[in-house]
BAMIVEX-263571 format. One record per residue: residue in three letters; x, y, z of N, C-alpha, C in turn. Coordinates in steps of 0.2 Angstrom, whole numbers, padded with zeros to 4 digits, always signed. Example, Ala and Ser with C-alpha at 12.3 -4.5 7.8 and 13.67 -1.06 7.14 Angstrom:
<rs>
ALA+0066-0028+0039+0062-0022+0039+0066-0016+0039SER+0064-0011+0035+0068-0005+0036+0064+0000+0039
</rs>
This chain:
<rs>
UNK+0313+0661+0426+0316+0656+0423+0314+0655+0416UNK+0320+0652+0413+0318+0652+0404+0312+0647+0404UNK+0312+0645+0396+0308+0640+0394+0314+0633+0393UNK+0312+0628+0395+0315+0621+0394+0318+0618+0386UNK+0321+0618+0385+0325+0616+0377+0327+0611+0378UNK+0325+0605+0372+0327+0598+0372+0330+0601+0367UNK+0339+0596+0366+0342+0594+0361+0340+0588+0357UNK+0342+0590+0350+0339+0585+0347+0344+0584+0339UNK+0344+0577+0339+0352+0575+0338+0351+0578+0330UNK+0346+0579+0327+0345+0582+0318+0347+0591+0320UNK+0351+0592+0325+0353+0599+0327+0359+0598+0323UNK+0361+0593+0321+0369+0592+0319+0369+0594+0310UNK+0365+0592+0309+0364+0592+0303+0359+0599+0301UNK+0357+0601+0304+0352+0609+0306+0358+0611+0305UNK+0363+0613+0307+0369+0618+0306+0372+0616+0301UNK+0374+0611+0297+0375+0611+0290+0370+0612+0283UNK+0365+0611+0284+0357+0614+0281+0359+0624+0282UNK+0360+0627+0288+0359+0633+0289+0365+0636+0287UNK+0371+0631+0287+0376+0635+0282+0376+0637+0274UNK+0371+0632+0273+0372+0631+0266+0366+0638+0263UNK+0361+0635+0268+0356+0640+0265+0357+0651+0268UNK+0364+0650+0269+0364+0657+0272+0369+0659+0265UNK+0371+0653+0260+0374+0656+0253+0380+0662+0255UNK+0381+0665+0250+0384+0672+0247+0379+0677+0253UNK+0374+0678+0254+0370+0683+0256+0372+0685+0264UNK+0372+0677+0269+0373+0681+0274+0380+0675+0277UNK+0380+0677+0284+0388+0676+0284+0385+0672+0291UNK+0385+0664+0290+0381+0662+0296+0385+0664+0303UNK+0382+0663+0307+0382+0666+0315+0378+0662+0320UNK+0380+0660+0326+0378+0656+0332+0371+0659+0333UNK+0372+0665+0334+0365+0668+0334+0360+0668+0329UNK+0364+0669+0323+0357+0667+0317+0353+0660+0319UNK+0359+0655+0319+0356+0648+0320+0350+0649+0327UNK+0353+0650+0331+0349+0653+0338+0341+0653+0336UNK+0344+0660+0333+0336+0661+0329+0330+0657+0326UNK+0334+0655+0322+0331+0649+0317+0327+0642+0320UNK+0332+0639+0329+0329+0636+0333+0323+0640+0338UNK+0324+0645+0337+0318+0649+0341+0321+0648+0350UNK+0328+0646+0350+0334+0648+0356+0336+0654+0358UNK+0341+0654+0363+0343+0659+0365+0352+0656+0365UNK+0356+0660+0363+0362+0657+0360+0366+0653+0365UNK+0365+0655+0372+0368+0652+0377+0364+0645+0379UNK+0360+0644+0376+0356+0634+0374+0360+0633+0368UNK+0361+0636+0365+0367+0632+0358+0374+0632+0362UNK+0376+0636+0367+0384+0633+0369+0382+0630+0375UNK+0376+0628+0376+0375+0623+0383+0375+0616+0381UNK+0372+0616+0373+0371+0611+0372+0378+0608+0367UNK+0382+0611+0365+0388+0610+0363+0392+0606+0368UNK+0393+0611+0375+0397+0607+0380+0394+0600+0382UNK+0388+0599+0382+0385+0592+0383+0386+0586+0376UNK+0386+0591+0369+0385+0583+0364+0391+0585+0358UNK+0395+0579+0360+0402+0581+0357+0401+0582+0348UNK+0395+0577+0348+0393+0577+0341+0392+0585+0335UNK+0387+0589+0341+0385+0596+0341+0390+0600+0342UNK+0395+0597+0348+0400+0606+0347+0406+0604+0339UNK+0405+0598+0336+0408+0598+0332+0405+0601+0325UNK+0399+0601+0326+0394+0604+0319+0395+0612+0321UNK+0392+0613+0329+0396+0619+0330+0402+0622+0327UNK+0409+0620+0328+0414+0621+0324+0414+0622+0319UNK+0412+0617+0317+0411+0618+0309+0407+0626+0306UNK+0402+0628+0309+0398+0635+0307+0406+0640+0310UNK+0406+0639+0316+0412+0645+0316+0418+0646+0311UNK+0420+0638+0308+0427+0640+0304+0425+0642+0299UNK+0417+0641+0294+0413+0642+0288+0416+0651+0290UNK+0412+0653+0296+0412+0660+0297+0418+0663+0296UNK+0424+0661+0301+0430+0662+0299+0433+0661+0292UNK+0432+0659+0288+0435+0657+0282+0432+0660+0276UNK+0424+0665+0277+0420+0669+0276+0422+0676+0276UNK+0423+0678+0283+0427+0685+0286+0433+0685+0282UNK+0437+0680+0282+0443+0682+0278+0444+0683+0270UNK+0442+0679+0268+0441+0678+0262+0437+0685+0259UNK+0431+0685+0260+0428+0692+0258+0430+0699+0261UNK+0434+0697+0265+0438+0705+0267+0443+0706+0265UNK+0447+0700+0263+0452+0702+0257+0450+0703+0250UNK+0444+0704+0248+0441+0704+0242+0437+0711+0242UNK+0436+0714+0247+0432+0720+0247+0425+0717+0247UNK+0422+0710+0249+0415+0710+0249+0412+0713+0256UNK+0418+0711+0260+0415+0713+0269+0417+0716+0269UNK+0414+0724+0273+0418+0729+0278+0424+0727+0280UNK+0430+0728+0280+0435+0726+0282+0437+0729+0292UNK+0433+0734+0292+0432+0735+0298+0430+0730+0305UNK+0424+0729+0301+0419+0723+0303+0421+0718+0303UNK+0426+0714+0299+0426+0708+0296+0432+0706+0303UNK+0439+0711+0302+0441+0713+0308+0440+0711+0314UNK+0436+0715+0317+0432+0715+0323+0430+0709+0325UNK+0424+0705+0320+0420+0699+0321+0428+0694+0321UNK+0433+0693+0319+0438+0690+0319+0441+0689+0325UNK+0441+0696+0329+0446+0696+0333+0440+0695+0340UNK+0435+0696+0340+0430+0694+0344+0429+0687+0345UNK+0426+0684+0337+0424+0676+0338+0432+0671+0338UNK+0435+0675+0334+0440+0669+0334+0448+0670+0337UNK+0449+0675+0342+0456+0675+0342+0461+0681+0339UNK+0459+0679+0333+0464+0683+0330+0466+0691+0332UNK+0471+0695+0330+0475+0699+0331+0479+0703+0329UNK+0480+0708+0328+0486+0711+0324+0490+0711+0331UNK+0498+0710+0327+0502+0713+0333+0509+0713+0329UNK+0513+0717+0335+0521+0719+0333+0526+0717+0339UNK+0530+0712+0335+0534+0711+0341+0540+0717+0346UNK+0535+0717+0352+0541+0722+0357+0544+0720+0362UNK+0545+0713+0362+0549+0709+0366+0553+0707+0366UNK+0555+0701+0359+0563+0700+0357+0566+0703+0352UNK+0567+0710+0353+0571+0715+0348+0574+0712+0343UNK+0568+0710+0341+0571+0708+0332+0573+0699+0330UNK+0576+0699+0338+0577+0690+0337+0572+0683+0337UNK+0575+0680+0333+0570+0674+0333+0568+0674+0339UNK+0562+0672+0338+0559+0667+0345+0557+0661+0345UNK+0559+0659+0352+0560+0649+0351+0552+0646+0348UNK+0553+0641+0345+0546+0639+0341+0544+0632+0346UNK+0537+0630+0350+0531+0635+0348+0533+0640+0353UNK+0528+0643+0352+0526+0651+0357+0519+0647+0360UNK+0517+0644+0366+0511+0647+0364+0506+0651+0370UNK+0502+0654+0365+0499+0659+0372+0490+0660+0368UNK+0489+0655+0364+0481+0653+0364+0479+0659+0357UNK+0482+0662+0356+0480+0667+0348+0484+0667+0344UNK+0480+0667+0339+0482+0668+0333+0484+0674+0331UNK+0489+0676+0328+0488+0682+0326+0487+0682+0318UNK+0486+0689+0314+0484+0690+0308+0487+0698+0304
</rs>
């Protein structure tokens, strides 16, 4: 059995501290913060689903990422392979081609939970 993790409400503000200070250089991550708690990443989404307050700051590290991944992979700062990848892993995204309404509009919304790109 692991070791016992209190939450603690300065976590919220911990993940805007850890965005700021991962700059240009690195490209914040659930797991870096992880780290930085001396956690294991599955206590950062235990404790999101328990404090609405957390999985909001939460969100907020993921879209920084996601708005990160895009931005510098259209710029050539990120591997675009990588940047891809991490995209379609952490947030949904997708390439695709439509092979099912031959060419016809499709009724608006669609929905099926991804994004594509």
């Amino acid at each position: 059995m692991g070791r016992h993790t209190e939450y603690k409400e300065e976590y919220c503000q911990d993940v805007k501290t850890y965005i700021k200070e991962c700059g240009d250089k690195e490209l914040p991550t659930v797991e870096g913060f992880a780290l930085r708690l001396d956690v294991v990443k599955k206590t950062i989404y235990n404790w999101s689903d328990q404090q609405k307050d957390f999985l909001h700051a939460l969100g907020g590290l993921k879209n920084e990422q996601c708005k990160r991944l895009i931005n510098n992979g259209l710029l050539g700062k990120y591997n675009s392979t990588i940047a891809k990848l991490i995209l379609s892993a952490n947030h949904g995204m997708r390439e695709g081609t439509d092979v099912t309404s031959g060419g016809e509009k499709l009724p608006t919304p669609i929905y099926g939970g991804k994004a594509t790109i």
